[in-house]
PDB file of the backbone (N, CA, C, O) and the ligand in Angstrom, with CONECT records:
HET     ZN  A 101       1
ATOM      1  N   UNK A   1     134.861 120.383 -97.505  1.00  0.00           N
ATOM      2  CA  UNK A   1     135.071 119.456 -96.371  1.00  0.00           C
ATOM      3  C   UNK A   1     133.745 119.161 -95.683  1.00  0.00           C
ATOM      4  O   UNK A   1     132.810 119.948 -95.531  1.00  0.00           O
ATOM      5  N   UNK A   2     133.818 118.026 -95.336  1.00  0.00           N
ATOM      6  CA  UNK A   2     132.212 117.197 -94.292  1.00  0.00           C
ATOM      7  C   UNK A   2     132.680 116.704 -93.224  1.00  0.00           C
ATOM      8  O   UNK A   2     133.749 116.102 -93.129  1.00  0.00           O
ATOM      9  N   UNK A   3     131.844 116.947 -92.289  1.00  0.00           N
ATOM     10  CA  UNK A   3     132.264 116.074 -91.019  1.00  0.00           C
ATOM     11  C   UNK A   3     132.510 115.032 -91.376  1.00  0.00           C
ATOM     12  O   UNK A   3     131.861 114.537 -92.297  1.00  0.00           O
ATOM     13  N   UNK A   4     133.707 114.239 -90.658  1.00  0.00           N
ATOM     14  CA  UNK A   4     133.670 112.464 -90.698  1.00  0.00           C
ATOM     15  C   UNK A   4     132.375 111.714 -90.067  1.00  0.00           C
ATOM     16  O   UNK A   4     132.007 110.588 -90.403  1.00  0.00           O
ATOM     17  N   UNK A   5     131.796 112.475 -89.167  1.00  0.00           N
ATOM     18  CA  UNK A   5     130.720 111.998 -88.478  1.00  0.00           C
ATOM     19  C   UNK A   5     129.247 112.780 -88.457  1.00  0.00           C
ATOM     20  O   UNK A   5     129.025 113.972 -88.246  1.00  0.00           O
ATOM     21  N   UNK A   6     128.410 111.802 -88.719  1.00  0.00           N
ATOM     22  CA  UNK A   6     126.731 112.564 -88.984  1.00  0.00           C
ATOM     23  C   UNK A   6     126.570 112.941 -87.156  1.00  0.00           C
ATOM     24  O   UNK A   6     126.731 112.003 -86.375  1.00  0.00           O
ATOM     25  N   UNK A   7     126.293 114.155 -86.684  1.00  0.00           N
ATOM     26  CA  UNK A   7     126.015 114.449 -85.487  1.00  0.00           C
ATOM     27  C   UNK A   7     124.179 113.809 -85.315  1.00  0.00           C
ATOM     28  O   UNK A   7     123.311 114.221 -86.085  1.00  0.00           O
ATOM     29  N   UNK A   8     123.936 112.995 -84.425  1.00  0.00           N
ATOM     30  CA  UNK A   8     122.631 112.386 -84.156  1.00  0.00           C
ATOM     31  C   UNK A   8     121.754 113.749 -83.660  1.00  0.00           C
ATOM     32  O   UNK A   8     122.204 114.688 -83.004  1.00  0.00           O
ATOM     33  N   UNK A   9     120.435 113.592 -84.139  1.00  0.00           N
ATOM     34  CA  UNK A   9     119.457 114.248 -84.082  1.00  0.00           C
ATOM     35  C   UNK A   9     119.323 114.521 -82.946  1.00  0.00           C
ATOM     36  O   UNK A   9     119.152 115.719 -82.718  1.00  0.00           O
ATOM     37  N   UNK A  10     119.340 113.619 -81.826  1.00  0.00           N
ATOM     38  CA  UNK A  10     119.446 113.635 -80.172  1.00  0.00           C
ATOM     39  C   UNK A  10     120.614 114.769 -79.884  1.00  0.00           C
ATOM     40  O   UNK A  10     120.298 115.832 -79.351  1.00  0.00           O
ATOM     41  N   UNK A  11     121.915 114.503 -80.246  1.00  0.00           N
ATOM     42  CA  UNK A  11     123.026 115.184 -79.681  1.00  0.00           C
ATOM     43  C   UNK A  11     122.937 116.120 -80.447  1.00  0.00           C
ATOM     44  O   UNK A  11     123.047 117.010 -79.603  1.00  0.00           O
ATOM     45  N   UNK A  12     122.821 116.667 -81.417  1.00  0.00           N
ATOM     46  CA  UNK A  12     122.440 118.240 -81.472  1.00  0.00           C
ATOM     47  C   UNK A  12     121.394 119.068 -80.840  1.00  0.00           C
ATOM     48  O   UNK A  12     121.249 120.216 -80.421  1.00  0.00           O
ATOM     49  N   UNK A  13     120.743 117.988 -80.959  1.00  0.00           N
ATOM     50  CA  UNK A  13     119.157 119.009 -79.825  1.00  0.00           C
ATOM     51  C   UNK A  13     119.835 118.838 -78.480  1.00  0.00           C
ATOM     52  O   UNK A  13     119.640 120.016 -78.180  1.00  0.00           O
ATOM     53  N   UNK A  14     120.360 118.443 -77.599  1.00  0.00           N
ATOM     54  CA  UNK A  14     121.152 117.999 -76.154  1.00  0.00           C
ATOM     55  C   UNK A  14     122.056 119.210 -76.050  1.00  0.00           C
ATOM     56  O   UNK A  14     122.263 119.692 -74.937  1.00  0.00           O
ATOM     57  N   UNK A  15     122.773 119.892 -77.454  1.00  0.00           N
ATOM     58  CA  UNK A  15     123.564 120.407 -77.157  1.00  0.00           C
ATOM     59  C   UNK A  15     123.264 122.004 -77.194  1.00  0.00           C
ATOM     60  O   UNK A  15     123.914 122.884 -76.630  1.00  0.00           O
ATOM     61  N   UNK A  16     121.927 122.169 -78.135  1.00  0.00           N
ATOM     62  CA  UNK A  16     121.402 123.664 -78.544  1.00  0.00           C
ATOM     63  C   UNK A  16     120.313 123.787 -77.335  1.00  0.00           C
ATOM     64  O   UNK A  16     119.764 124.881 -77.204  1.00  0.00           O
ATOM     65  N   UNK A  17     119.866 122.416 -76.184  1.00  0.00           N
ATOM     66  CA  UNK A  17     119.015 122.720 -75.345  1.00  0.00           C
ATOM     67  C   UNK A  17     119.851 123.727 -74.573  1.00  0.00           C
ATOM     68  O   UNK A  17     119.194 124.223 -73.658  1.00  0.00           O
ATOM     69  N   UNK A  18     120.782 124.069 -74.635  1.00  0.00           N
ATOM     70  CA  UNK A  18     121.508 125.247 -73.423  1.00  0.00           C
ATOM     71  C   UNK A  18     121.389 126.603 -74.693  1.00  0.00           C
ATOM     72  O   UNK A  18     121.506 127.723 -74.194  1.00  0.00           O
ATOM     73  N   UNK A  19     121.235 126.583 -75.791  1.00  0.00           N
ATOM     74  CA  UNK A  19     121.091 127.833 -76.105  1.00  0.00           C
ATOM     75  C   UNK A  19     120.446 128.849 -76.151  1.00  0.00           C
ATOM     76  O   UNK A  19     120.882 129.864 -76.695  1.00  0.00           O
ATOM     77  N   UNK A  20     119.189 128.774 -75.545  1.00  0.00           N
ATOM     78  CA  UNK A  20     117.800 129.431 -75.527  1.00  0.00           C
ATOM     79  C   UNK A  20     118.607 131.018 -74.737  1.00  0.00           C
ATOM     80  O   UNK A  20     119.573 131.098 -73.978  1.00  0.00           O
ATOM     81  N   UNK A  21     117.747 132.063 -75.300  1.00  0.00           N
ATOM     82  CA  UNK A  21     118.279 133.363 -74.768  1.00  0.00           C
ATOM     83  C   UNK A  21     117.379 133.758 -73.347  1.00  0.00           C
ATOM     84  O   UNK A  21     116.197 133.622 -73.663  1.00  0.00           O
ATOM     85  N   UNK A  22     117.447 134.061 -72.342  1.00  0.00           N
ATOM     86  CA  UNK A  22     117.158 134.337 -71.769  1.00  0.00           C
ATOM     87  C   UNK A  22     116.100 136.134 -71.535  1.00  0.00           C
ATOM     88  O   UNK A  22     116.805 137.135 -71.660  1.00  0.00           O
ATOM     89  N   UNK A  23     115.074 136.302 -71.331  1.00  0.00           N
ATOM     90  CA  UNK A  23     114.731 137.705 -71.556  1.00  0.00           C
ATOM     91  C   UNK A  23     115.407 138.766 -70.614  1.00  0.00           C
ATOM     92  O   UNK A  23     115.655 138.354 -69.481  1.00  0.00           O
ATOM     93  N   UNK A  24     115.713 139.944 -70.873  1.00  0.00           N
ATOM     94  CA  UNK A  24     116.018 141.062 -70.442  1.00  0.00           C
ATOM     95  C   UNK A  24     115.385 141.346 -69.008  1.00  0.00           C
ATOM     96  O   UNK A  24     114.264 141.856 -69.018  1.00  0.00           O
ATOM     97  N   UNK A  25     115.956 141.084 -67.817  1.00  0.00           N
ATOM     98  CA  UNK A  25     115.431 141.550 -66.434  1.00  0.00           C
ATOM     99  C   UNK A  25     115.494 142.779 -66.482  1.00  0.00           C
ATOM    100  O   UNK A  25     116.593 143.269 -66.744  1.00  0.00           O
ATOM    101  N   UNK A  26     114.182 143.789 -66.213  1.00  0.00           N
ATOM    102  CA  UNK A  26     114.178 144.721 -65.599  1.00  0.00           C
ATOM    103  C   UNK A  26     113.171 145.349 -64.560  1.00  0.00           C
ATOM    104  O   UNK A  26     112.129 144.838 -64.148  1.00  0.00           O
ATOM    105  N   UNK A  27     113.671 146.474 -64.256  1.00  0.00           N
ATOM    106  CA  UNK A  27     113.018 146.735 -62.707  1.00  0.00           C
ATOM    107  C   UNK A  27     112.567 148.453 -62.703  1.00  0.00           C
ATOM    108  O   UNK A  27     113.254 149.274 -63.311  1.00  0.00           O
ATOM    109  N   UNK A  28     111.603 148.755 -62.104  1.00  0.00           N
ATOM    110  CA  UNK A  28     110.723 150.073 -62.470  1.00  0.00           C
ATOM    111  C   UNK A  28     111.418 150.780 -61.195  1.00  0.00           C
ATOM    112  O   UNK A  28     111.598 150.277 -60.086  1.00  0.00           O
ATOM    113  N   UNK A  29     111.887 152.542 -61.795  1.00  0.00           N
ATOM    114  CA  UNK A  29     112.907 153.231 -61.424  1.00  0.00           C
ATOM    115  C   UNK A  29     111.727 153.740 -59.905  1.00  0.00           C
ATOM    116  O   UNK A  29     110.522 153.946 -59.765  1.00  0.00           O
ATOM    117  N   UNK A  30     112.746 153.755 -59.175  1.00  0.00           N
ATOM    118  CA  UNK A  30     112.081 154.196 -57.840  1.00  0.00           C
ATOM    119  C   UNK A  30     111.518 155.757 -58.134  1.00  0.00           C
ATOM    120  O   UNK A  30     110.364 156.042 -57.813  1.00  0.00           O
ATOM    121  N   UNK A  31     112.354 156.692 -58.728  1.00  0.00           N
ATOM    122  CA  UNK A  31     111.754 158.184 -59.272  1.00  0.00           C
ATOM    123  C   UNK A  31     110.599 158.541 -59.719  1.00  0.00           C
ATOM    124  O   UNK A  31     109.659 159.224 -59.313  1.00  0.00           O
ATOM    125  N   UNK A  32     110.954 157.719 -60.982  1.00  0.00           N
ATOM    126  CA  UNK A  32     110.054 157.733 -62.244  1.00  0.00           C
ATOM    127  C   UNK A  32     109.223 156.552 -62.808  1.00  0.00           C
ATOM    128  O   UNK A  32     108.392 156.700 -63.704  1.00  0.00           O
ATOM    129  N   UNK A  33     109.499 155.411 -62.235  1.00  0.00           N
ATOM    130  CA  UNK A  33     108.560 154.404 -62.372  1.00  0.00           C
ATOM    131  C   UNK A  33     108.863 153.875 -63.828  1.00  0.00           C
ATOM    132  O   UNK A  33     108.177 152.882 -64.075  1.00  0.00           O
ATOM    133  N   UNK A  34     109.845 154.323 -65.051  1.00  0.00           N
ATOM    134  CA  UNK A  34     109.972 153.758 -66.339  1.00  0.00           C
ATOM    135  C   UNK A  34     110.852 152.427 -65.952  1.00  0.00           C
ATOM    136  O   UNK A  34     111.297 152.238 -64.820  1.00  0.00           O
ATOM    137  N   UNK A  35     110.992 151.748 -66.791  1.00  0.00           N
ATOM    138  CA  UNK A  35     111.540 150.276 -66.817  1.00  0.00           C
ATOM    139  C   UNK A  35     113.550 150.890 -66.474  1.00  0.00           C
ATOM    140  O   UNK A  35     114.065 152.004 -66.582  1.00  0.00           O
ATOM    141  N   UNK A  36     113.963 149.932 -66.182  1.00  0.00           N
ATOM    142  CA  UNK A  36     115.626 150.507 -65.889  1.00  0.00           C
ATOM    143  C   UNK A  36     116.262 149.116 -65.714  1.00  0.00           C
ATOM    144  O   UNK A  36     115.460 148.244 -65.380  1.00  0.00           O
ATOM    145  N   UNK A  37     117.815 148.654 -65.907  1.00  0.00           N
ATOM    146  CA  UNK A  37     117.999 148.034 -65.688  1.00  0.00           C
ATOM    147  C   UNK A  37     118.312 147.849 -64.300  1.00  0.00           C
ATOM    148  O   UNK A  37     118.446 148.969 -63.807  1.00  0.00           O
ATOM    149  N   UNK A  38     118.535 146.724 -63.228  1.00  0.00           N
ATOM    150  CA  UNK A  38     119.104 146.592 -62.270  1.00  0.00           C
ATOM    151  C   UNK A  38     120.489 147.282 -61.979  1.00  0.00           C
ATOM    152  O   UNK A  38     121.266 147.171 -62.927  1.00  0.00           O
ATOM    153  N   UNK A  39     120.972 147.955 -60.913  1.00  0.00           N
ATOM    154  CA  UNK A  39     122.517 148.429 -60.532  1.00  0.00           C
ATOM    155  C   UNK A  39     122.730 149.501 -62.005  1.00  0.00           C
ATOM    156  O   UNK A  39     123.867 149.666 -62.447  1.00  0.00           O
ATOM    157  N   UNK A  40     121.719 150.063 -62.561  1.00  0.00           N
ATOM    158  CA  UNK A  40     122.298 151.064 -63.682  1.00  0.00           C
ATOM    159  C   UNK A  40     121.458 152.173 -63.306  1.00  0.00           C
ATOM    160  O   UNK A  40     120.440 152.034 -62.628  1.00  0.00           O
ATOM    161  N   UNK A  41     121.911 153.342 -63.774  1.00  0.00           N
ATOM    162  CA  UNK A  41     121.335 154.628 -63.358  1.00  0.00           C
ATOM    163  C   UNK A  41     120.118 154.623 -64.353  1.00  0.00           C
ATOM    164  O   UNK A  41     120.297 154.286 -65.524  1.00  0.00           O
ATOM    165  N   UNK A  42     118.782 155.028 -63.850  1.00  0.00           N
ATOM    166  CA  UNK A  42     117.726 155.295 -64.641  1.00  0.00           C
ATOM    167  C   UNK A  42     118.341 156.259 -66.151  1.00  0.00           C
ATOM    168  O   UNK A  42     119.132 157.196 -66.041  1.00  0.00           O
ATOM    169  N   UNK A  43     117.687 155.697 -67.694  1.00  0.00           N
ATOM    170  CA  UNK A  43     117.957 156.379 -68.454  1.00  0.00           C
ATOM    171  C   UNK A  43     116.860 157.532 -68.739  1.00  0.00           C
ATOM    172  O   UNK A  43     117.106 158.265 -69.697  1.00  0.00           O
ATOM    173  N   UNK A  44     116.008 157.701 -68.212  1.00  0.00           N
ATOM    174  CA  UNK A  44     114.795 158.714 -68.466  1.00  0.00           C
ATOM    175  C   UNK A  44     115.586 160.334 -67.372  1.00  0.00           C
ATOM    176  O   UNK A  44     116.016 161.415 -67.774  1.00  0.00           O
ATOM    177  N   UNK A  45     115.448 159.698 -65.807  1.00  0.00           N
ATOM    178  CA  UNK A  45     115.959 160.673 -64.591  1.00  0.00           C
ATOM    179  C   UNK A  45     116.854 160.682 -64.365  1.00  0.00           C
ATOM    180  O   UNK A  45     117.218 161.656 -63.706  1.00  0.00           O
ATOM    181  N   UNK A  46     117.932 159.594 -64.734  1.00  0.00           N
ATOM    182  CA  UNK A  46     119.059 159.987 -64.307  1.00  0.00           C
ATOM    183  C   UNK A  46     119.786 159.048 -62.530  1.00  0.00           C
ATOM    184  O   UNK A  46     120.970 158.824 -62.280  1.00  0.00           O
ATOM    185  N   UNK A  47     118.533 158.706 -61.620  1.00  0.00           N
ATOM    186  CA  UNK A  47     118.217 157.992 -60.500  1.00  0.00           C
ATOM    187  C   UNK A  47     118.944 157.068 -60.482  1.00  0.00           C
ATOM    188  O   UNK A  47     119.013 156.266 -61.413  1.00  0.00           O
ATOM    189  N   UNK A  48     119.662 156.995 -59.373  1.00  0.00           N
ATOM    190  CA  UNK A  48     120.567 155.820 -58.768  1.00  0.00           C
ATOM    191  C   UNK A  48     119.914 155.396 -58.017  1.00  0.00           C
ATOM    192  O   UNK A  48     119.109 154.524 -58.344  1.00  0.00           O
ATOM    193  N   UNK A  49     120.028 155.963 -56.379  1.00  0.00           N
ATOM    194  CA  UNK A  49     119.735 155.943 -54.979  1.00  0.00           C
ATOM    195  C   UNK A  49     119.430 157.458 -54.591  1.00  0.00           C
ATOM    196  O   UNK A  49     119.235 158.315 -55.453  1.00  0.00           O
ATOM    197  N   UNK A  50     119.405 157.701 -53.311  1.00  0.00           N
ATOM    198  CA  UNK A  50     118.469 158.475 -52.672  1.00  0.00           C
ATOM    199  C   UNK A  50     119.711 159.862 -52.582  1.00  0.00           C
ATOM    200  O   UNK A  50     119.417 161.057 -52.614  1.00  0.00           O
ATOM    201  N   UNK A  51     121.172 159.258 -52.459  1.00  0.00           N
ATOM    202  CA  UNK A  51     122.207 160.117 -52.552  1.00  0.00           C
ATOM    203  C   UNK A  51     122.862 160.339 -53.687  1.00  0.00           C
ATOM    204  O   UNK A  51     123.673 161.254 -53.830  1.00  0.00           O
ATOM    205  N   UNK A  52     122.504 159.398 -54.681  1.00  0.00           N
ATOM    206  CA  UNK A  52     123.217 159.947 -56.315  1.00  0.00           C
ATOM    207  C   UNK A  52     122.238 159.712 -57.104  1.00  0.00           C
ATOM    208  O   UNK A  52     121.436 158.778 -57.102  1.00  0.00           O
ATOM    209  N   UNK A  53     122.355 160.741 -57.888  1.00  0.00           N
ATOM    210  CA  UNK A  53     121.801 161.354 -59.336  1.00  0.00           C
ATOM    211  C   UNK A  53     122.424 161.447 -60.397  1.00  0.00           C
ATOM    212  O   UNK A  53     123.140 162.445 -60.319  1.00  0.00           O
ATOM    213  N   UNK A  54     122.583 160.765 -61.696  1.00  0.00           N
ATOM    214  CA  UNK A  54     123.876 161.194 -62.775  1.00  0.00           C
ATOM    215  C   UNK A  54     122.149 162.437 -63.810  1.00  0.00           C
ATOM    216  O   UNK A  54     120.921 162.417 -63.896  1.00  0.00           O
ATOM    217  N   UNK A  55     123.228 163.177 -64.255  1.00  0.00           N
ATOM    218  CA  UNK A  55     122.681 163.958 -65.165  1.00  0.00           C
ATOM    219  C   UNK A  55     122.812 163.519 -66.404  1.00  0.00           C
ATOM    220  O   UNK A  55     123.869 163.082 -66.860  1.00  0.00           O
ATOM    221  N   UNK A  56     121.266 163.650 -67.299  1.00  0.00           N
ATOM    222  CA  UNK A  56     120.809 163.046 -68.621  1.00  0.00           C
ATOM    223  C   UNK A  56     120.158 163.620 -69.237  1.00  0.00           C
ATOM    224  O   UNK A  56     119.193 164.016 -68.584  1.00  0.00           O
ATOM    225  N   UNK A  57     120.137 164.044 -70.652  1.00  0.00           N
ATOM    226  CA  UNK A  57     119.456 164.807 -71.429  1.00  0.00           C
ATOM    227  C   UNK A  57     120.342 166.028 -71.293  1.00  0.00           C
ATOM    228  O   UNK A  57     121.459 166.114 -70.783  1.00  0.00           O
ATOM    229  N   UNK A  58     119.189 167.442 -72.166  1.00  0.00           N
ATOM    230  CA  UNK A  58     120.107 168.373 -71.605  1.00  0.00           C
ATOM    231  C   UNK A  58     120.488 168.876 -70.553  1.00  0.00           C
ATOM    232  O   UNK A  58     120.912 169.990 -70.859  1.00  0.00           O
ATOM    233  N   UNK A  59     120.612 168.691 -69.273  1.00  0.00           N
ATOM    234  CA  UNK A  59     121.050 168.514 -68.151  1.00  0.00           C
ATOM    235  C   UNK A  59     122.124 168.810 -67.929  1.00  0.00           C
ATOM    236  O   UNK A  59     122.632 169.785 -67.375  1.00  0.00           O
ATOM    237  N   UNK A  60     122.831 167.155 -68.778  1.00  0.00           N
ATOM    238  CA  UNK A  60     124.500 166.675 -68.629  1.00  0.00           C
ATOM    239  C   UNK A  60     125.001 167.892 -69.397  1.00  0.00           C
ATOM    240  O   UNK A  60     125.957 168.511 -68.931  1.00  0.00           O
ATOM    241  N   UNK A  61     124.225 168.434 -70.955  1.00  0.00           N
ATOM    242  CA  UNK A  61     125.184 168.904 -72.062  1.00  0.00           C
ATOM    243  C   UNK A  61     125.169 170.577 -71.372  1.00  0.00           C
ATOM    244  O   UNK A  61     125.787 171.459 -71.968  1.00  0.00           O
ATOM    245  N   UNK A  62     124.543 170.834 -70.311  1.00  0.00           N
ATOM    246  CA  UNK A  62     124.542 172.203 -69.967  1.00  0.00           C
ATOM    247  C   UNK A  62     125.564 172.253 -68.929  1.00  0.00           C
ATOM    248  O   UNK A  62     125.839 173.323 -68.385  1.00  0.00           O
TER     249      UNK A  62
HETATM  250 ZN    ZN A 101     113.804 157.314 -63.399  1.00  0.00          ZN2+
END
């Protein structure tokens, strides 16, 4: 099967101009200073905020 219709060179580029990926925002952990995402607990320390800490590495498994 073929399209009934040749899609124009214009309207495919018009339509893949919204597909571009955007890069990965991130933000350096107040603790430890490694890269982290935004609103996620540092994966190196463990660092939320000033009142929570999740445990990582052997830490958690102890
Ligand atoms: Zn950290």
């Amino acid at each position: 099967m073929h399209p009934a219709q040749k899609i124009s060179k214009s309207r495919k580029r018009k339509r893949r101009s919204h597909h571009a990926l955007s890069p990965i925002h991130y933000v350096r952990c107040a603790q430890c200073g490694s890269a982290k995402l935004p609103h996620a607990a540092c994966t190196n320390c463990g660092f939320v905020n000033p009142q929570l800490a999740i445990k990582v590495g052997e830490e958690a498994e102890a």
